[in-house]
Gaussian input, Z-matrix of N, CA and C with variables (Angstrom, degrees):
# hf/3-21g

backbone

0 1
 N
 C     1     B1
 C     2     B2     1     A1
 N     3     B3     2     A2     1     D1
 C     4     B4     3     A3     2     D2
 C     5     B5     4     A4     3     D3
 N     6     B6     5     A5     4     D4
 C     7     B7     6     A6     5     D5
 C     8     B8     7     A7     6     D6
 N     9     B9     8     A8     7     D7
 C    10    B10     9     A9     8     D8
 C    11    B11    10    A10     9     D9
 N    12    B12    11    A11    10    D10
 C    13    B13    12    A12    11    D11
 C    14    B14    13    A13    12    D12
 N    15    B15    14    A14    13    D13
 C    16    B16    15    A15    14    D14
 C    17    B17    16    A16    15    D15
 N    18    B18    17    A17    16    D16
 C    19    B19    18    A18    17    D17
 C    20    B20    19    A19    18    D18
 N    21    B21    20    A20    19    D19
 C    22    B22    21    A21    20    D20
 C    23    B23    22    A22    21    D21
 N    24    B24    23    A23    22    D22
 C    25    B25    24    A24    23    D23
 C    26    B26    25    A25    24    D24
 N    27    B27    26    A26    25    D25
 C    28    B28    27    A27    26    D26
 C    29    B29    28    A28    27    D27
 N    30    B30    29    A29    28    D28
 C    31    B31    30    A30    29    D29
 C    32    B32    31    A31    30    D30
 N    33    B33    32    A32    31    D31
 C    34    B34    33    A33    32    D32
 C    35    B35    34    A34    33    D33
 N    36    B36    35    A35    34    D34
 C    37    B37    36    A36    35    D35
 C    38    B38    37    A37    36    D36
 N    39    B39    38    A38    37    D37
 C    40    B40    39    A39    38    D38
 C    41    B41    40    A40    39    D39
 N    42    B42    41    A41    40    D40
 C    43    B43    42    A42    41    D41
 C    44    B44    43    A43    42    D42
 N    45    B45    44    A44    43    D43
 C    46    B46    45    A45    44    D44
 C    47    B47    46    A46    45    D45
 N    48    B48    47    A47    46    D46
 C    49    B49    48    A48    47    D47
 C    50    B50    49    A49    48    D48
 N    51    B51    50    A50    49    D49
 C    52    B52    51    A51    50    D50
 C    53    B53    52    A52    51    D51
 N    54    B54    53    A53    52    D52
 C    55    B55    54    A54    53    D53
 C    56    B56    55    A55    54    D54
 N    57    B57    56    A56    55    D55
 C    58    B58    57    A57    56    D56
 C    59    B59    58    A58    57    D57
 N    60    B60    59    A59    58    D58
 C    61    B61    60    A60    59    D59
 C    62    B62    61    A61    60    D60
 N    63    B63    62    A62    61    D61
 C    64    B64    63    A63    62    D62
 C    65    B65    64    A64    63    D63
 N    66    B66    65    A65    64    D64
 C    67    B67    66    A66    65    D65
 C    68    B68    67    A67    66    D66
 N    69    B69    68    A68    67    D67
 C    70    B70    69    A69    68    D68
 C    71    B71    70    A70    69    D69
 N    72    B72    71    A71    70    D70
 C    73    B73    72    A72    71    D71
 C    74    B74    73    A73    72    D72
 N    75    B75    74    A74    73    D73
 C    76    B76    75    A75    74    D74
 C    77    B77    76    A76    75    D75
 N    78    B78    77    A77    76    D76
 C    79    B79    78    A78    77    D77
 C    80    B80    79    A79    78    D78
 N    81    B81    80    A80    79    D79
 C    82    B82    81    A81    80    D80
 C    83    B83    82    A82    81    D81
 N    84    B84    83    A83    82    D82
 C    85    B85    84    A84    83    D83
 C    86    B86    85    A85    84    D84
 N    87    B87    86    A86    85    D85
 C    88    B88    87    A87    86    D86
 C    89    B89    88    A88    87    D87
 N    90    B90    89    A89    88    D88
 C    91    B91    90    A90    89    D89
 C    92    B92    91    A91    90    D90
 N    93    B93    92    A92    91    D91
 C    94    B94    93    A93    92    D92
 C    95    B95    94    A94    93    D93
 N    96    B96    95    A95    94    D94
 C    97    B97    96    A96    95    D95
 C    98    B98    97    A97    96    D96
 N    99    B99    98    A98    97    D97
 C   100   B100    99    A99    98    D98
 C   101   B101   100   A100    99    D99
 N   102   B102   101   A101   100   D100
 C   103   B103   102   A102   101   D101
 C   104   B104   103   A103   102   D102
 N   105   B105   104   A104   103   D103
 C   106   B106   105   A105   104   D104
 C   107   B107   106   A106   105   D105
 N   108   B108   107   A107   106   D106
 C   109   B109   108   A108   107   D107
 C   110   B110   109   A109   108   D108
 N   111   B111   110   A110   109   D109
 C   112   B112   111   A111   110   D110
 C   113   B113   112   A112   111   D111
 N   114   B114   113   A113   112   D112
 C   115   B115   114   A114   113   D113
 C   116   B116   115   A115   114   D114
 N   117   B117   116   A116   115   D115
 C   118   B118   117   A117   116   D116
 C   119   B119   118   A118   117   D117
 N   120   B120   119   A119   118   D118
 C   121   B121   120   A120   119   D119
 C   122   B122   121   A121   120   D120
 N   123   B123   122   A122   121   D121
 C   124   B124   123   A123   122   D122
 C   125   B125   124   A124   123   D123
 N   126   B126   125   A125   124   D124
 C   127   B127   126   A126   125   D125
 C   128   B128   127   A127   126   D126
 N   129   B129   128   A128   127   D127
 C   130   B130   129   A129   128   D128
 C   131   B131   130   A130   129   D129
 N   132   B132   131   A131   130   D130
 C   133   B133   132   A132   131   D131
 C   134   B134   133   A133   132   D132
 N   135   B135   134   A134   133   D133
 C   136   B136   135   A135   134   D134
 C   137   B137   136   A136   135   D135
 N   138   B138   137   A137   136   D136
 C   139   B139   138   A138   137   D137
 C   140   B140   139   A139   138   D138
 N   141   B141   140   A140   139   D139
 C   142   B142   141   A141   140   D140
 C   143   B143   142   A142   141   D141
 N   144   B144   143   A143   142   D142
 C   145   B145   144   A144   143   D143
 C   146   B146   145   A145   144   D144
 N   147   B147   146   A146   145   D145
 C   148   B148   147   A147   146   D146
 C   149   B149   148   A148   147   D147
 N   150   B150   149   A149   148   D148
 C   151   B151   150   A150   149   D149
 C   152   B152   151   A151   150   D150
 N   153   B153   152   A152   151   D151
 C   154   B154   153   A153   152   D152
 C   155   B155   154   A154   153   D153
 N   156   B156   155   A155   154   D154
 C   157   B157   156   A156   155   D155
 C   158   B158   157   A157   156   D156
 N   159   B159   158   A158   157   D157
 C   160   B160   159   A159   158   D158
 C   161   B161   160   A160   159   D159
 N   162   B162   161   A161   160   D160
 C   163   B163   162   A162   161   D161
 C   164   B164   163   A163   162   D162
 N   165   B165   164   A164   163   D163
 C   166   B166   165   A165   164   D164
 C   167   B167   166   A166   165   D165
 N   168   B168   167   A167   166   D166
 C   169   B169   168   A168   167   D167
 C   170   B170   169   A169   168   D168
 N   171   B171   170   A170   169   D169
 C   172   B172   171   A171   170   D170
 C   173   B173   172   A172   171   D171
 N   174   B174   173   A173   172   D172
 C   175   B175   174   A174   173   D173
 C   176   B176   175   A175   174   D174
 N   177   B177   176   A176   175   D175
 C   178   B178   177   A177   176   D176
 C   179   B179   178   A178   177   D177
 N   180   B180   179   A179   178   D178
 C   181   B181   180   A180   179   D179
 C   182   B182   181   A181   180   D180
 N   183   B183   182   A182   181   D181
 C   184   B184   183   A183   182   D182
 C   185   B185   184   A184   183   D183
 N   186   B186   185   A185   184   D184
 C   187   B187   186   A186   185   D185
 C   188   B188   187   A187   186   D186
 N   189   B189   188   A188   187   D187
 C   190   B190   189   A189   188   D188
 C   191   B191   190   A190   189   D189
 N   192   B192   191   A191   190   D190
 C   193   B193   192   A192   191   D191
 C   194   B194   193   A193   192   D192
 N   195   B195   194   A194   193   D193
 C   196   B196   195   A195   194   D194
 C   197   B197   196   A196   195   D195
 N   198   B198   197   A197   196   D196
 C   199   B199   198   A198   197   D197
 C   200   B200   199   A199   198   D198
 N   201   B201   200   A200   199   D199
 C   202   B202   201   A201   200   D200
 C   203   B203   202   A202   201   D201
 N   204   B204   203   A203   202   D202
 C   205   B205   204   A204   203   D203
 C   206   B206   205   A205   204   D204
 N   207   B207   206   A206   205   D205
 C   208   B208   207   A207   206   D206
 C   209   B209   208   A208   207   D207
 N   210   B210   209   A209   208   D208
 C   211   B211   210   A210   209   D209
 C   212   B212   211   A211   210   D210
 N   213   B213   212   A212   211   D211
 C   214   B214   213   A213   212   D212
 C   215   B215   214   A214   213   D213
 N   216   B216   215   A215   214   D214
 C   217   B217   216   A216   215   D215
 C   218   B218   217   A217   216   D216
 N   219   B219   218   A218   217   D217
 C   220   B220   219   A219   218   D218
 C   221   B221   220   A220   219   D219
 N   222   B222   221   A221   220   D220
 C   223   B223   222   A222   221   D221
 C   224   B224   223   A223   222   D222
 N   225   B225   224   A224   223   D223
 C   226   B226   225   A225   224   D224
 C   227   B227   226   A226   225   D225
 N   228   B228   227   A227   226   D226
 C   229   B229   228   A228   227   D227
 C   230   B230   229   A229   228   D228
 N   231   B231   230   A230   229   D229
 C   232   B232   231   A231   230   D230
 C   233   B233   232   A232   231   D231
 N   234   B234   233   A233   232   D232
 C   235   B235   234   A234   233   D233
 C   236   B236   235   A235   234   D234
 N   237   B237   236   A236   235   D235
 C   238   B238   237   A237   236   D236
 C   239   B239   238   A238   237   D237
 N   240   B240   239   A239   238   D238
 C   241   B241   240   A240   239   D239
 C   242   B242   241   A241   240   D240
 N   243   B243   242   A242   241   D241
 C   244   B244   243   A243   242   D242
 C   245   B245   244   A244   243   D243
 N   246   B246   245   A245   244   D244
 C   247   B247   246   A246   245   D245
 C   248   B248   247   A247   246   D246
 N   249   B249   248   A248   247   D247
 C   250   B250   249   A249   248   D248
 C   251   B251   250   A250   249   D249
 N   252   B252   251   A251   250   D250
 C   253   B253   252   A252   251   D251
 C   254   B254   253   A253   252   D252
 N   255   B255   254   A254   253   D253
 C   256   B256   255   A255   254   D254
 C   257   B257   256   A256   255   D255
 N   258   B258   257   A257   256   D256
 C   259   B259   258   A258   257   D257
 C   260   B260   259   A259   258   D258
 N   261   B261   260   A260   259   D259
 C   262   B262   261   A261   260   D260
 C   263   B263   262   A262   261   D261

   B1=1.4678
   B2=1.5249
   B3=1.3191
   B4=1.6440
   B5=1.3368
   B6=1.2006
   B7=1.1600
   B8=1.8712
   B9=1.3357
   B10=1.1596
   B11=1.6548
   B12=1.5918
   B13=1.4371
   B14=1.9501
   B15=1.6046
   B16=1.0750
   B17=1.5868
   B18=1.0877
   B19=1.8089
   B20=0.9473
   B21=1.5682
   B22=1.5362
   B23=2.4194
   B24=1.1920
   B25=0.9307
   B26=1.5767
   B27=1.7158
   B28=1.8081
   B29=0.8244
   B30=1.1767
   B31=1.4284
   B32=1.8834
   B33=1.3653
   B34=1.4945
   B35=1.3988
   B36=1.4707
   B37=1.3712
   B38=1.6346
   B39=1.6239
   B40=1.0224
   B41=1.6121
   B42=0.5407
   B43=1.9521
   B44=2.0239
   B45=1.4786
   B46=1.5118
   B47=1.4451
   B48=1.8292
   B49=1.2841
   B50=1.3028
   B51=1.8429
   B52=1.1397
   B53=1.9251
   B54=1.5514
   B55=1.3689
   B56=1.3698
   B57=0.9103
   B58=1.1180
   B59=1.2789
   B60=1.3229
   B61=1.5993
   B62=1.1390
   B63=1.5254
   B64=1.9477
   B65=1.2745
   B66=1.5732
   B67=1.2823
   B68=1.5363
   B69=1.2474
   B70=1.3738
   B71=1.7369
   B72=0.9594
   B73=1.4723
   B74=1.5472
   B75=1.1092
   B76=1.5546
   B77=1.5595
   B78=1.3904
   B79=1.6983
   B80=1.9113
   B81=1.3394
   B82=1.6475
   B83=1.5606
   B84=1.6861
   B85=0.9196
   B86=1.5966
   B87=1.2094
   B88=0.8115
   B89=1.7965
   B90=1.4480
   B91=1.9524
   B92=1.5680
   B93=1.8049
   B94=0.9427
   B95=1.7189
   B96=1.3619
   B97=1.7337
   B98=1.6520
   B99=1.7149
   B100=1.1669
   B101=1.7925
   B102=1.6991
   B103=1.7796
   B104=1.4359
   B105=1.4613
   B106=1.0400
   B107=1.0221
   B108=1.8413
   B109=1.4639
   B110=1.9630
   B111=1.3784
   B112=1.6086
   B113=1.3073
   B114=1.8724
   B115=1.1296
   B116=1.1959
   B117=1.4486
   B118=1.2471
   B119=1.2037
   B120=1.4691
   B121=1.1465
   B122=1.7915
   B123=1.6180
   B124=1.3851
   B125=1.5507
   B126=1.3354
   B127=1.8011
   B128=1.6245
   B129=1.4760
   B130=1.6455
   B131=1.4727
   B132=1.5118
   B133=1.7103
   B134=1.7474
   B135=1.2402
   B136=1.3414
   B137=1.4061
   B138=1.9806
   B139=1.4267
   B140=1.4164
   B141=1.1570
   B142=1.1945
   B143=1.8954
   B144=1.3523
   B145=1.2863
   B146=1.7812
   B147=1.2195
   B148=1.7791
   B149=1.7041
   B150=1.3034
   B151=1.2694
   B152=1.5566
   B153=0.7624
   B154=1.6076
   B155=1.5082
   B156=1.2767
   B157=1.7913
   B158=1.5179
   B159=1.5786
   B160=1.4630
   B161=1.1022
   B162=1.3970
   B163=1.7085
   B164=1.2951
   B165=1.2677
   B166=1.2328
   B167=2.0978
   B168=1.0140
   B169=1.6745
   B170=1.4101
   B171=0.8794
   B172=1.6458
   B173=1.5128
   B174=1.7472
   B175=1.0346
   B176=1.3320
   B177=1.6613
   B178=0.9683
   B179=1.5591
   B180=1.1844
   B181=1.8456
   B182=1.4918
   B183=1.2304
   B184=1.1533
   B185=1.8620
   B186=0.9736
   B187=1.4277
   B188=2.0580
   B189=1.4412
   B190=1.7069
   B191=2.0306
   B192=1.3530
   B193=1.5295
   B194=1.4225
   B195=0.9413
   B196=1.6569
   B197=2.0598
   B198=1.7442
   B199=1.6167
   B200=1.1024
   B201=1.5361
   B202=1.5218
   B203=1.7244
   B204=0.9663
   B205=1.8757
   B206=1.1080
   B207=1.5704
   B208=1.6727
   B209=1.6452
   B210=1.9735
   B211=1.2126
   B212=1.6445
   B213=1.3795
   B214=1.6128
   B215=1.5063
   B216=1.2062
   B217=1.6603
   B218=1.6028
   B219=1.5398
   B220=1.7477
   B221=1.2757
   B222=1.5800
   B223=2.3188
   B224=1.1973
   B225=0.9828
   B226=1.4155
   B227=1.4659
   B228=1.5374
   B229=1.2223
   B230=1.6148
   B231=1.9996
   B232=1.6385
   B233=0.9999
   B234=1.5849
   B235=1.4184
   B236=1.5035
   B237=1.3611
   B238=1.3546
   B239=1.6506
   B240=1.3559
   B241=1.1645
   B242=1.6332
   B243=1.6465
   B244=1.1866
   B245=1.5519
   B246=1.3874
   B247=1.2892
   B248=1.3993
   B249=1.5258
   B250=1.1941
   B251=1.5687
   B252=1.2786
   B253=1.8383
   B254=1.6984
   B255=1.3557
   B256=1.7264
   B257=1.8234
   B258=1.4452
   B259=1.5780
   B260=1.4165
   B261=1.4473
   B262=1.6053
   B263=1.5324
   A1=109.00
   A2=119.92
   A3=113.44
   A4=112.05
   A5=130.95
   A6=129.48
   A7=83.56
   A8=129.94
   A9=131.85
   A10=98.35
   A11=127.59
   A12=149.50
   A13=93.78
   A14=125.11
   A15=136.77
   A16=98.43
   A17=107.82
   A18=127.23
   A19=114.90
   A20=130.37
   A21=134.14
   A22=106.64
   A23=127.95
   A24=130.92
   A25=109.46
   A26=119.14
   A27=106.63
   A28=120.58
   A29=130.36
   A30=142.49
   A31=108.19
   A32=95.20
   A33=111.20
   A34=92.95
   A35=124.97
   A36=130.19
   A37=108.17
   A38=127.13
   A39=128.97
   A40=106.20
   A41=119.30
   A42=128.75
   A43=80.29
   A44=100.74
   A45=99.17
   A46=118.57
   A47=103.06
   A48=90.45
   A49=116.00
   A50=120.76
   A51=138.94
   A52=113.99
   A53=104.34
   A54=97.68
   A55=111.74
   A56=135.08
   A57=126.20
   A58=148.67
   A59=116.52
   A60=164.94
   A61=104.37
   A62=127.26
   A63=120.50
   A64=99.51
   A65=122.25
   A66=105.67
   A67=125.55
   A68=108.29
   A69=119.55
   A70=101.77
   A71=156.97
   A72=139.67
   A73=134.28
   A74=109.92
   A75=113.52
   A76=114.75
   A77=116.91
   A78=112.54
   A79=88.73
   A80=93.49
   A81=103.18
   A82=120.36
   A83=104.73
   A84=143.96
   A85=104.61
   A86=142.17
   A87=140.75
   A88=140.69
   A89=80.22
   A90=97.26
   A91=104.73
   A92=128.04
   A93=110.08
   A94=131.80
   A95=96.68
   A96=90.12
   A97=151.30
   A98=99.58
   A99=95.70
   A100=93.81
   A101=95.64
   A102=108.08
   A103=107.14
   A104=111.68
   A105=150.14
   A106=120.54
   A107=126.56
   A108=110.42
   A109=92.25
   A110=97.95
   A111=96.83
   A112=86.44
   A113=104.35
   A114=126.91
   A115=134.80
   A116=131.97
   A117=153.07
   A118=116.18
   A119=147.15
   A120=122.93
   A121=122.86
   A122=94.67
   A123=104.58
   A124=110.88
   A125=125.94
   A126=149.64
   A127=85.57
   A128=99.61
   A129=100.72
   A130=110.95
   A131=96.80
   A132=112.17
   A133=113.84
   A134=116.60
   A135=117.20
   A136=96.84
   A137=108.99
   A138=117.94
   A139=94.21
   A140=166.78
   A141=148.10
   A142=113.96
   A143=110.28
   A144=95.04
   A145=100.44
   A146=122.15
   A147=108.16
   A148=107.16
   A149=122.24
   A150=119.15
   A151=133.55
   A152=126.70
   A153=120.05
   A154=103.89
   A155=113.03
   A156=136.05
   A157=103.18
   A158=128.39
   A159=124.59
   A160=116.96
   A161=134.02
   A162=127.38
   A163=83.64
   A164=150.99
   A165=134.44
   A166=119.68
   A167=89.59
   A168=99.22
   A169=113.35
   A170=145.75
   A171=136.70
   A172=127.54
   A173=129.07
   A174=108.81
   A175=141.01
   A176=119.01
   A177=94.82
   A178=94.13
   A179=137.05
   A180=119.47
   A181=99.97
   A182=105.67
   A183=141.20
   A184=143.57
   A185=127.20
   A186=107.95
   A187=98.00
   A188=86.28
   A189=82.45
   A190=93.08
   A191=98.37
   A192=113.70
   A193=105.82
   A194=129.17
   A195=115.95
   A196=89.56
   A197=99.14
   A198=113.97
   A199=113.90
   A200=110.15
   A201=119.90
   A202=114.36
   A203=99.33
   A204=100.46
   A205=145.09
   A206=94.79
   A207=106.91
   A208=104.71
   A209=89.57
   A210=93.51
   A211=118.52
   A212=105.78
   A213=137.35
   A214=104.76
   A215=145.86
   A216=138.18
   A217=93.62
   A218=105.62
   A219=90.80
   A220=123.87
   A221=105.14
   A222=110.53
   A223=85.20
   A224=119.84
   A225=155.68
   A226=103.48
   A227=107.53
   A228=112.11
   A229=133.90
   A230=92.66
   A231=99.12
   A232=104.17
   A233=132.45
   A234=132.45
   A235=117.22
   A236=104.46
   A237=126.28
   A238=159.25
   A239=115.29
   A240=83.57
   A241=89.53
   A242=125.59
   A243=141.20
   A244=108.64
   A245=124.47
   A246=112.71
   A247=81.89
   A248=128.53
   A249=135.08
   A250=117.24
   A251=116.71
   A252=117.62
   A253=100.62
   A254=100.43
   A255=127.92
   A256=79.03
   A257=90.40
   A258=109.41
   A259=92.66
   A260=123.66
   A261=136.29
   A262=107.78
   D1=125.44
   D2=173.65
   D3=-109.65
   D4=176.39
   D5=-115.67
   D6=-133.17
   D7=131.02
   D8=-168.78
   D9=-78.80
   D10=135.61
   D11=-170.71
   D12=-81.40
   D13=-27.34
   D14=-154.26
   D15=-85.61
   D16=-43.04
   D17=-166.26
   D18=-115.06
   D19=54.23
   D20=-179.94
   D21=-36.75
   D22=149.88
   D23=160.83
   D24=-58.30
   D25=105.57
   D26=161.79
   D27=-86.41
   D28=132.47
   D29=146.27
   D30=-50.44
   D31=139.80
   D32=-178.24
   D33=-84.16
   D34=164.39
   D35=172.15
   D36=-60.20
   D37=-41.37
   D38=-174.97
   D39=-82.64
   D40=18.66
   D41=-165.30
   D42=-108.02
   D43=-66.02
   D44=-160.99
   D45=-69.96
   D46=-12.17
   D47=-178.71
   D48=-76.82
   D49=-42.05
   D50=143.08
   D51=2.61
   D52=-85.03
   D53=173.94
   D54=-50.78
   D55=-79.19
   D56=-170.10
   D57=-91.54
   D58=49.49
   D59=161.94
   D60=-58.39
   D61=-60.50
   D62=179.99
   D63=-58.41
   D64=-49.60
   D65=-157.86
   D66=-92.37
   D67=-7.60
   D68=174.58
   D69=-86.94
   D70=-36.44
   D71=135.00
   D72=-54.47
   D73=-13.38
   D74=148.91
   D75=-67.94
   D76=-33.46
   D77=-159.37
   D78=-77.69
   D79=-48.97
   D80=-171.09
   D81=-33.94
   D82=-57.24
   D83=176.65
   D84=-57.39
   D85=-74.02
   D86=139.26
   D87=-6.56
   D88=-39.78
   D89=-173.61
   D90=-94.85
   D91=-24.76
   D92=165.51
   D93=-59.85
   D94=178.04
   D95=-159.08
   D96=42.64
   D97=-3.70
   D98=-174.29
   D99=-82.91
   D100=-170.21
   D101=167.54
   D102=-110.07
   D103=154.15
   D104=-156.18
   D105=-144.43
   D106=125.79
   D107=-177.90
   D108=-116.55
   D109=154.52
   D110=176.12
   D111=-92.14
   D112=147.94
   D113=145.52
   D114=-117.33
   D115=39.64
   D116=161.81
   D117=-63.51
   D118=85.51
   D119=-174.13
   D120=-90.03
   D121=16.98
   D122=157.97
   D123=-66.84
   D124=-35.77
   D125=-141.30
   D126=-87.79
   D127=144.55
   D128=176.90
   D129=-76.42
   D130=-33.41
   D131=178.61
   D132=-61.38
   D133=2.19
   D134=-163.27
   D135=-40.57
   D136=143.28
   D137=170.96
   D138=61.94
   D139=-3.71
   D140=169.09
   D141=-66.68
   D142=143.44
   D143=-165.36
   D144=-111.00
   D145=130.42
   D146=178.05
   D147=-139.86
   D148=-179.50
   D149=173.62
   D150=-93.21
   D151=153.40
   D152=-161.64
   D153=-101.28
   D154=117.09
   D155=-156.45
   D156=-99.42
   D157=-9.89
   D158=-148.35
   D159=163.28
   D160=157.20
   D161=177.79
   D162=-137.81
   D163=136.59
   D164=126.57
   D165=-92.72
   D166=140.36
   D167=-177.87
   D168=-103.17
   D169=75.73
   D170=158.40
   D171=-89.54
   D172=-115.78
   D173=134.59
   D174=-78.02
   D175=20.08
   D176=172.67
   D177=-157.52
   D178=174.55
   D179=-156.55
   D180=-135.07
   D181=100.37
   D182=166.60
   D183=-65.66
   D184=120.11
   D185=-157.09
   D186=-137.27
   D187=124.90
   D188=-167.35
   D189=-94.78
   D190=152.03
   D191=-171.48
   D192=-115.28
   D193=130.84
   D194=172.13
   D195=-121.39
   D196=133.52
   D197=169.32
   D198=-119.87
   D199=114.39
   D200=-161.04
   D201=55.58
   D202=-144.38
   D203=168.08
   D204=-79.25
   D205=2.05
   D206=-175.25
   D207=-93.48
   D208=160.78
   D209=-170.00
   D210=-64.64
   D211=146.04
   D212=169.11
   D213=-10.10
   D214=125.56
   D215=166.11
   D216=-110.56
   D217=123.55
   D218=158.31
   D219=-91.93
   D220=163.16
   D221=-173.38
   D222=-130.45
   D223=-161.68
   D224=-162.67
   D225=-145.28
   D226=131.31
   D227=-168.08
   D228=-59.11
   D229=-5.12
   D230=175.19
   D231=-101.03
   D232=17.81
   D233=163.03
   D234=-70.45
   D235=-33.94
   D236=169.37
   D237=-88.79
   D238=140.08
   D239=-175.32
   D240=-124.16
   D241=-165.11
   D242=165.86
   D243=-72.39
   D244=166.69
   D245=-167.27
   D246=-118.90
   D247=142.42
   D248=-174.70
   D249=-115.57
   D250=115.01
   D251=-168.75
   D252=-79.26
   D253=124.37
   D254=-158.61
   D255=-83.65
   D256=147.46
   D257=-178.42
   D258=-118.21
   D259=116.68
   D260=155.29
   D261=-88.35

């Protein structure tokens, strides 16, 4: 039996969260404490590089930054990128 091109299989919203539940708390998990530079150049912080204090996920996925000691700003994860250690 093959599979109709017309009627892709949907996933329910809870179907997708399901799959991907390990890996979206691995990334989190993972993503705390490291650095991060924003690349928003809407963001005043543009290019500023700080550490990542928190993710929150609801509707919408959130990532809190702390620069130097000040308090946490949250972005959005396409505000961001990884901070990359420059090879001389």
């Amino acid at each position: 039996m093959t599979k109709s091109i017309d009627k892709p299989d949907v996933e329910t919203p809870l179907q997708v969260l399901q799959r991907c539940e390990k890996e979206i708390a691995a990334a989190i998990s993972d993503l705390i404490n490291q650095e991060v530079c924003v690349i928003d150049p809407d963001e005043p912080r543009h290019h500023c590089a700080g550490v990542v204090s928190d993710v929150s996920v609801g509707t919408s996925v959130y990532v809190k930054v702390r620069f130097r000691r000040q308090q946490a700003i949250a972005y959005m994860p396409s505000q961001l990128t990884m901070k990359m250690l420059s090879i001389h």
